[in-house]
N, C-alpha and C positions, 0 to 999 in steps of 0.2 A: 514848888513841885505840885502839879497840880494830881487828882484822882485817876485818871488816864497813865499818868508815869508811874506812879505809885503803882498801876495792876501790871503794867507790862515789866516793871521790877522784880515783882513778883511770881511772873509765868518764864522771867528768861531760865532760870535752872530747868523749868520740865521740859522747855522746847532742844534743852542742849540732851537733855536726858533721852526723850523720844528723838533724837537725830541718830545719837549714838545706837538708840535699840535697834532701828532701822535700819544703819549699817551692817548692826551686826546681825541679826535676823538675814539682810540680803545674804551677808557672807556665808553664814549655816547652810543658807538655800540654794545658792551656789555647789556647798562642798556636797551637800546631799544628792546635788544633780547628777556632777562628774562623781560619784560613787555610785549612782543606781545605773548612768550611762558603764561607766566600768565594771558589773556586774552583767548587765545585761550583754557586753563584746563577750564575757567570758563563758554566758549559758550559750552564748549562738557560738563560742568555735566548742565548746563542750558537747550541741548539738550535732554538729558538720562533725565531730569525728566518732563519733557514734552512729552518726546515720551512716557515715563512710563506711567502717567497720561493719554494719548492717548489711548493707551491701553488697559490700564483699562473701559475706557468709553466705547470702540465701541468692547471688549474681548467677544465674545458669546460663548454659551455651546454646549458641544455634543450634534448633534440632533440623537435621533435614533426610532424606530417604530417597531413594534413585535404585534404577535398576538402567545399567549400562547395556546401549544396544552394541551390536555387530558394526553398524554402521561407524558411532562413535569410537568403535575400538578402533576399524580399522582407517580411520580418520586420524586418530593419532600415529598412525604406523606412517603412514605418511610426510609425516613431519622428521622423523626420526634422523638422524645423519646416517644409515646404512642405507634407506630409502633413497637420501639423496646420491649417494655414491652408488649406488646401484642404479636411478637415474640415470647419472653418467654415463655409465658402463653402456647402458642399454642404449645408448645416444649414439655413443663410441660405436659401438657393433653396428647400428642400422646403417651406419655412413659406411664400412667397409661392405656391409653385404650390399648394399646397394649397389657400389661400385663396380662390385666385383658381378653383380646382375646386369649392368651396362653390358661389361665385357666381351659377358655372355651372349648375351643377345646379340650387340654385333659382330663375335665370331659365327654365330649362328645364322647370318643374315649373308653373311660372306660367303661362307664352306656349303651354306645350304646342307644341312647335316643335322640329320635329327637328334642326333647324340648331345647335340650341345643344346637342343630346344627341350632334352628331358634334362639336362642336366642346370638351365637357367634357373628349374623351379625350385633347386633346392638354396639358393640365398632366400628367394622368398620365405621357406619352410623355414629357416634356420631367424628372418625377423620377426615370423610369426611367436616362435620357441620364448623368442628373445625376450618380448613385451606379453606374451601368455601366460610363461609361468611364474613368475612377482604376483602377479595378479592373482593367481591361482594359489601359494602359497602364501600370501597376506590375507585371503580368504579363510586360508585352512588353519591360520595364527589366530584371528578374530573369533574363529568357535572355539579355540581352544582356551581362550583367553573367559570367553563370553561363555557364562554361568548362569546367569536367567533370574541370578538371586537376589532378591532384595539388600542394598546395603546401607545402613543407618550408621549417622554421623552427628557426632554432637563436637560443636567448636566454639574453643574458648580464647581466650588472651595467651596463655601458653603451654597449647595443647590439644590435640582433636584425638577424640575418642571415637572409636571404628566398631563396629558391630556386624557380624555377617553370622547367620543364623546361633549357633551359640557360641561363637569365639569374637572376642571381644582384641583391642588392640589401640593401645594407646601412643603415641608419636607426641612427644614434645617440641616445642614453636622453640627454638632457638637456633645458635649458631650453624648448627651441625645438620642442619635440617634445609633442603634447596624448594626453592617453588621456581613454577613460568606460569603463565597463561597461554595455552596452545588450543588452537582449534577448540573453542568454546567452552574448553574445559581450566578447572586448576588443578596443573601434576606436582606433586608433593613428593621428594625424594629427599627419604630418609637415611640414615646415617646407615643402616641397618634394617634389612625387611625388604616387601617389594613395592612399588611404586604407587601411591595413590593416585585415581583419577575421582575427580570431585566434579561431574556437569554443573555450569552455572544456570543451568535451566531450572534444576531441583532447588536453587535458592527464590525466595523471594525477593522481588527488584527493590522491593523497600530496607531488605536485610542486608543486601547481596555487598553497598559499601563498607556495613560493618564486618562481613567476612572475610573481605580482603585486606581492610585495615588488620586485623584480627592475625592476620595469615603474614599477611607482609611485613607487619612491624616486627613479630618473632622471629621466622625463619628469613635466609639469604636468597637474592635473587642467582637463578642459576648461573645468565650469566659473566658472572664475576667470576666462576671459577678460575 
């Protein structure tokens, strides 16, 4: 055996020695990794429901503020199902008094009879009536509706808080609670109370999809009734 075998004799124990520390050193270094990774998952969901929570505490609503014209109101009158059945009606009538204006006239044309040339004018008088006053009283509904007053709106996930000079009015976003989208506006009809009109003009176009998420996801669409 020569001086060569005799050292490598001698260094096999420390090489088996340092192999082992090596492993185990790797292993420590391993466990310490997935222990500081497992620490650190549980400061970040520790974080995320804290900030959630955060959140939620100091999360405020759409502010927004409008003053409803005449126009607008009576824009919604419009829409209304008495409007359209009154519609009708007034469709209905103008076909009979016209009719009955034909009649007129060519009895009046026949008999040559002035009786019947005063008396044509009154189908005309009576389509004038017909289609004049809706118009006239949808006029006189829209001032009476229309206040001139500033009304402020604050809207949340579930609930819109209403403000009109000092009366305050809060409407919760749930079941019981109808929207539509008519004529450029959003009507809010509560379970209880009288009907919101909210113009989407008064919203900001950057805001205006989180208001109606906001509005739609709470309350039912009308509808369903």
């Amino acid at each position: 055996m020569d001086e060569k075998d005799i050292l490598n004799g001698l260094n096999e124990p420390y090489k088996t020695e340092n192999i082992e520390s090596l492993k185990e050193n790797e292993t420590n270094r391993e466990i310490n990794e997935q222990s500081e990774t497992g620490e650190q998952i549980e400061e970040t969901k520790s974080f995320l429901e804290d900030e959630t929570e955060r959140l939620k505490d100091t999360k405020t609503g759409v502010k927004i503020k409008y003053i409803l014209s005449e126009e607008e109101i009576t824009e919604i009158f419009k829409h209304t199902e008495g409007y359209r059945k009154n519609k009708l009606l007034q469709k209905r009538h103008t076909i009979i008094q016209s009719f009955l204006f034909v009649i007129l006239v060519l009895v009046w044309i026949v008999l040559k009879n002035n009786y019947y040339g005063f008396i044509m004018l009154m189908p005309l008088i009576c389509i004038g009536i017909i289609w004049g006053m809706p118009i006239l009283s949808m006029k006189r509904l829209a001032k009476e509706f229309f206040s001139g007053e500033e009304m402020k709106a604050e809207i949340y996930p579930n609930k819109i808080c209403l403000q009109v000079r000092d009366k305050e009015r809060e409407i919760p976003l749930n079941s019981s609670v109808k929207y539509e989208e008519l004529a450029g506006m959003i009507m809010i009809y509560p379970a209880e109370g009288d009907t919101v009109m909210i113009p989407m003009r008064a919203i900001k176009p950057e805001v205006l999809p989180d208001v109606q998420a906001m509005i739609f996801s709470g309350a039912t669409p009308k509808h369903e009734e």
